[in-house]
C-alpha positions in Angstrom: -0.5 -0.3 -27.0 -1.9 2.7 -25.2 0.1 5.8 -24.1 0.7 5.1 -20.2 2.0 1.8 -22.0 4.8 2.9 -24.0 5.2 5.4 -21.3 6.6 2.8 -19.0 7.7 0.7 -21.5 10.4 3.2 -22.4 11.8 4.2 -18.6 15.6 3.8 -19.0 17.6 2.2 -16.5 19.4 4.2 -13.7 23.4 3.8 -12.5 24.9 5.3 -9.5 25.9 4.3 -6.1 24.2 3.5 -3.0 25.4 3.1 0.8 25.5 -0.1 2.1 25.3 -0.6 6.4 26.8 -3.8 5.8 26.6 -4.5 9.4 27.4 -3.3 13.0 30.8 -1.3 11.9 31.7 2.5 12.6 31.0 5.6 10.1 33.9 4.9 7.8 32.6 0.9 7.7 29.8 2.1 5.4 30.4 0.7 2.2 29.2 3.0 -1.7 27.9 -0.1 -3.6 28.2 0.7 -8.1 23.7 0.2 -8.2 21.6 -0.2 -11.3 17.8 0.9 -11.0 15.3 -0.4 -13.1 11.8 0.7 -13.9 9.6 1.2 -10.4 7.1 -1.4 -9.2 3.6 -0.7 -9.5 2.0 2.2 -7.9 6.2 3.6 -7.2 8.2 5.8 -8.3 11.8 6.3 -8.9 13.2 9.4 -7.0 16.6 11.4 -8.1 17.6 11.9 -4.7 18.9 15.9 -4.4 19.1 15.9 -0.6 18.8 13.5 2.8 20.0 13.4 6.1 21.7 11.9 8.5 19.2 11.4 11.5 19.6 9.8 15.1 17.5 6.6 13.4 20.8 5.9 11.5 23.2 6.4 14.0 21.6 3.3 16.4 20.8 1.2 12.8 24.8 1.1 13.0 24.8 -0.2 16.3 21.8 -2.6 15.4 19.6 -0.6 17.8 17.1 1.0 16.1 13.4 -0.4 17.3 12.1 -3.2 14.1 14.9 -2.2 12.0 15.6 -4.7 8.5 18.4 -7.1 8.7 21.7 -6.4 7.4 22.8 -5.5 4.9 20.7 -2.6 3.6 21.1 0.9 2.2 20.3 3.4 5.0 18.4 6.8 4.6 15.2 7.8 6.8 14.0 10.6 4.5 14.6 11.9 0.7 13.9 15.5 -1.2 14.1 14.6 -4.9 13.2 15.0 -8.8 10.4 12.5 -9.9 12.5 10.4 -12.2 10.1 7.6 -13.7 6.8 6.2 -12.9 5.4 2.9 -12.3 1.9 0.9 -14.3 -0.7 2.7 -12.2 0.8 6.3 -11.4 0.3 9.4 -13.8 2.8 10.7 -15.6 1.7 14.4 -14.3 4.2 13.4 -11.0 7.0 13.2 -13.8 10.2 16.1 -13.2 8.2 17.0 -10.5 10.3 18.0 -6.6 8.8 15.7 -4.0 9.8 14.9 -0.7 9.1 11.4 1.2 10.1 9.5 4.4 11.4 6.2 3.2 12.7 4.7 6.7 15.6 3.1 4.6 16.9 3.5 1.2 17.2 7.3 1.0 21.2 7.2 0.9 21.4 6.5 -3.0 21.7 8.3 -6.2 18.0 7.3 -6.8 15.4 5.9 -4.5 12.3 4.1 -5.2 9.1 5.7 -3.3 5.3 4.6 -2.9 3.4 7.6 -5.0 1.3 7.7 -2.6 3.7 8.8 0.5 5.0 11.5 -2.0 4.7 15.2 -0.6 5.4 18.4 -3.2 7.6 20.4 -2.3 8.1 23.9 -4.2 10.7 23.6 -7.0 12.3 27.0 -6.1 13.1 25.2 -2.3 16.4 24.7 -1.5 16.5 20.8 -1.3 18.7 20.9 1.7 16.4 23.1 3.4 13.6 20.9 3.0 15.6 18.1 4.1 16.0 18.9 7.7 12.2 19.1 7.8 10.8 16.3 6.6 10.6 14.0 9.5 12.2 16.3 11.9 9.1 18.4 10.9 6.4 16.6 10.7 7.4 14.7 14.2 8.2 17.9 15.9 4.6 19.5 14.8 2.6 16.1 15.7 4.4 16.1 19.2 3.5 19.6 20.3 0.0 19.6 18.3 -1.9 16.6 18.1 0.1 14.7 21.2 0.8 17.2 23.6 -1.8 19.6 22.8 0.0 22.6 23.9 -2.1 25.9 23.4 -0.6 29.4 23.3 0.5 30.9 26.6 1.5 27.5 27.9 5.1 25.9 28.8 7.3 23.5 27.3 10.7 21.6 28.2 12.5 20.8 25.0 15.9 18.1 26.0 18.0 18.3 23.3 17.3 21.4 21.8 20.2 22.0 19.7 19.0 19.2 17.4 16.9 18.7 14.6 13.8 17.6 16.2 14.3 20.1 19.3 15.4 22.8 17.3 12.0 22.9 15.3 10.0 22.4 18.5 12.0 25.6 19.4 10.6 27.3 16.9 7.5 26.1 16.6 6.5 26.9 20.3 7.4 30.7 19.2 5.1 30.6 16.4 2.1 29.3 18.4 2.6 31.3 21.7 4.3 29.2 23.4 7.1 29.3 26.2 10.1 27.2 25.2 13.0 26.1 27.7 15.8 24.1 25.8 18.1 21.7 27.4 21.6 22.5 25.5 25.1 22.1 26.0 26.4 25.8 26.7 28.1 26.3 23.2 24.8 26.0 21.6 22.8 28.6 24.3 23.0 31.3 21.7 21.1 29.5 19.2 18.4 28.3 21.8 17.9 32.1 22.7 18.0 33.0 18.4 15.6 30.3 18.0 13.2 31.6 20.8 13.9 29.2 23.9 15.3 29.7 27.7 18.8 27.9 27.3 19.4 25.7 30.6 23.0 23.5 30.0 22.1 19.8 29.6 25.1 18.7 31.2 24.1 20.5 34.5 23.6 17.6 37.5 21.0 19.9 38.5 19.0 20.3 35.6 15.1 19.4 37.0 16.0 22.4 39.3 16.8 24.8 37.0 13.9 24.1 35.1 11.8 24.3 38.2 13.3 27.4 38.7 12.2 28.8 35.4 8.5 27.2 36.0 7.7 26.7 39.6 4.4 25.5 38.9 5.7 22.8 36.4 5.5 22.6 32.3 2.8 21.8 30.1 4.7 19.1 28.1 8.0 17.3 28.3 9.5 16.5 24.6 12.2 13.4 25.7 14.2 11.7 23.2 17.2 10.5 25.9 14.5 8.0 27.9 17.2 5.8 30.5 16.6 6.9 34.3 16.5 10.4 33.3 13.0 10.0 32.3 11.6 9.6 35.3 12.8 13.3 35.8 10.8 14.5 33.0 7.7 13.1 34.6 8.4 15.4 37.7 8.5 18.4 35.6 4.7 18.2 34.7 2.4 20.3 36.0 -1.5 18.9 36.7 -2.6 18.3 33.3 0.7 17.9 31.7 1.9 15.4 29.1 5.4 14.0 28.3 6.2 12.9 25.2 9.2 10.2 24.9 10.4 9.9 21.3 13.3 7.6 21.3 15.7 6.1 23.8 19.7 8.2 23.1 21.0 7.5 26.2 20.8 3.6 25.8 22.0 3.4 22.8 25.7 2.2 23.1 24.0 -0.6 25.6 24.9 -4.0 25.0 22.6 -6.6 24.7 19.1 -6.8 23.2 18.1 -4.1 21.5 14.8 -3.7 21.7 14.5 -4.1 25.6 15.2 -0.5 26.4 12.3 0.9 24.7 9.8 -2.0 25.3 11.1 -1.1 29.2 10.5 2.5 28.3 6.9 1.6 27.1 6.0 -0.2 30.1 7.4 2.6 32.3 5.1 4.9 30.1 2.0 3.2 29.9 2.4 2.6 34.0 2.4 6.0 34.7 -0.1 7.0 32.4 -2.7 4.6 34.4 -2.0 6.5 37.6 -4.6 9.1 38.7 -1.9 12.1 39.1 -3.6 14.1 36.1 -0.5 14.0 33.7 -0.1 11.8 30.7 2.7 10.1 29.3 3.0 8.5 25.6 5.4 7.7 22.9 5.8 9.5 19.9 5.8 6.1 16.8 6.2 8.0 13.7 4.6 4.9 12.1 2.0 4.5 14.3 -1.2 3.9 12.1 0.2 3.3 9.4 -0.5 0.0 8.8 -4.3 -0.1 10.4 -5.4 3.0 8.5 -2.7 4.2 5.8 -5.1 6.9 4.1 -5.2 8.6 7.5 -1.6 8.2 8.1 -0.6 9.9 4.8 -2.7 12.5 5.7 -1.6 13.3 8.8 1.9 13.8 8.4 1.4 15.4 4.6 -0.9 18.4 6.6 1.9 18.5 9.1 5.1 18.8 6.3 2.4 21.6 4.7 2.5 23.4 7.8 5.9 23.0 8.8 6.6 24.4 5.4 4.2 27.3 5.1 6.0 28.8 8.7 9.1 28.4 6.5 7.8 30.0 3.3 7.1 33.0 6.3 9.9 33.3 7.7 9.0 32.1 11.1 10.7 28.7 10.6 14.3 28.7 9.7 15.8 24.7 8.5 19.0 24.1 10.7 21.3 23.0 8.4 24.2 21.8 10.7 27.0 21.1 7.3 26.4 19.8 3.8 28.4 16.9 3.0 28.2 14.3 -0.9 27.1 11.2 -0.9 30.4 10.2 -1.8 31.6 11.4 1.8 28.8 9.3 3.9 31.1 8.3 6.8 32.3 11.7 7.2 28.6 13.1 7.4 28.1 10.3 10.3 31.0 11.1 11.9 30.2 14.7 12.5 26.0 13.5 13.3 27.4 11.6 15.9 29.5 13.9 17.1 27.2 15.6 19.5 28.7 19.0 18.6 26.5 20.1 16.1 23.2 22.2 16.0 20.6 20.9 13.8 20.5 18.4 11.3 23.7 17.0 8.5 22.6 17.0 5.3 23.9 14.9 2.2 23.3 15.6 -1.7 24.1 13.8 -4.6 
């Protein structure tokens, strides 16, 4: 028997507890479920989880909205920052006690969590875990948006709805880094943290909100970052300039609809890809965070992991700073969705072991 051999031979099992959505309930229907975990599958690992998040993903899940989501029951949890706990026939043991972060899509909200090696992403073991939690998907979705799908260059424009939150927050900040002029669509108790984070506060609630932005950029924006969709989208379109693109990420403002669940984003698609056939020199797309993934998964992995490494390097410098909105245990899971869905916090609700 050769050393990688007895290596896995000898992984001890794991107890702890894991969240359960059981079904379409509210935050304090969420269910901690006693959980043994064995040794990983092949080519996995089994992640200590330190720190995840609560992210808008889970909040429709809940409601059954989220776009392909598994049936219930499952253990929520879109992203993880963790210890390397054991390794799986096929992976080194150099990966062992080592801090990695990964987006899992579900399973995150557990004691441990069991990860393809190849979708891990080192993180520095002197990070704050927490930290690094707010920027995993937040980051790497934020920095694809405004990079590789909007394109934006230094000196131009953007609109950022939502800006308060974990996604618009970073955009916030990343605009400032590159050169870029950010206006922020906020409520007005989080206007002081648009302006600390480098944006043009404008109040979200405002029935006049396209003019106020017009105001601020007569000649139109160079991208619109959209995660509300609904009729308001066709407001984001307006705000384009000539060469513009919006970006629609997600669908908020339909997400307490009854009915199917998937019909107001496959509506949202066709609305896209309709005006993005039109010769008005503006684009419009939709930001899939798994797009490619499946057709060419080396590329995929590549792509976000440069992304987290340079969402991470503006934090190592200072010009990024993780918006931790509160810190709740796992043990306290329907509190820390209570308060995400709250709509009165700035950033993104973190949950550690």
């Amino acid at each position: 028997m050769n050393s990688e051999s007895v290596l896995h031979a000898e992984v001890p099992r794991r107890t702890g507890v894991a969240v359960v959505l059981p079904g379409r309930v509210d935050p304090f229907g969420l269910e901690l479920r006693p959980t043994t975990w064995e040794r990983p599958a092949p080519g996995h690992v089994r992640v200590r989880m330190e720190s995840t998040g609560v992210s808008f993903a889970e909040q429709q899940m809940r409601r059954g909205k989220y776009y392909n989501q598994p049936p219930f029951p499952f253990v929520p949890g879109y992203d993880v920052v963790g210890i390397v706990d054991a390794v799986g026939e096929g992976v080194g043991e150099d990966v062992l006690g080592k801090r990695v972060a990964a987006v899992t899509k579900i399973g995150a909200w557990a004691h441990y969590v069991e990860v393809q090696a190849d979708d891990l992403m080192p993180v520095s073991a002197i990070a704050d875990p927490g930290a690094v939690a707010t920027l995993i998907v937040n980051g790497i979705t934020a920095w694809q948006m405004l990079h590789d799908k909007a394109g934006v260059a230094a000196g131009g424009t953007i609109f950022v709805l939502g800006a308060n939150g974990g996604v618009g927050s970073t955009l916030l900040q990343l605009a400032r880094a590159t050169g870029i002029r950010a206006i922020g669509a906020a409520t007005t108790r989080h206007h002081d943290l648009v302006r600390h984070l480098g944006g043009e506060p404008v109040d979200a609630r405002d029935p006049n909100l396209s003019q106020r932005v017009r105001a601020l950029a007569p000649d139109g924006v160079d991208a619109v970052f959209d995660h509300v969709g609904g009729p308001g989208i066709r407001d984001s379109w307006s705000l384009l300039r000539r060469g513009g693109s919006l970006v629609a990420y997600g669908s908020a403002s339909t997400k307490n609809l009854p009915g199917n669940s998937q019909l107001p984003i496959l509506q949202l698609f066709g609305r896209l890809a309709l005006w993005n056939g039109l010769p008005t020199g503006r684009s419009a797309s939709f930001y899939n965070y798994w797009a490619g993934r499946t057709r060419q998964p080396e590329s995929f992995r590549e792509q976000k992991a440069e992304a987290f490494a340079h969402v991470m390097a503006l934090v190592e410098s200072g010009e990024l700073e993780p918006q931790i909105a509160a810190r709740f245990p796992l043990a306290e899971i329907s509190e820390a969705m209570s308060l995400a869905e709250s709509r009165t916090v700035a950033g993104k609700v973190v949950v550690h072991a």
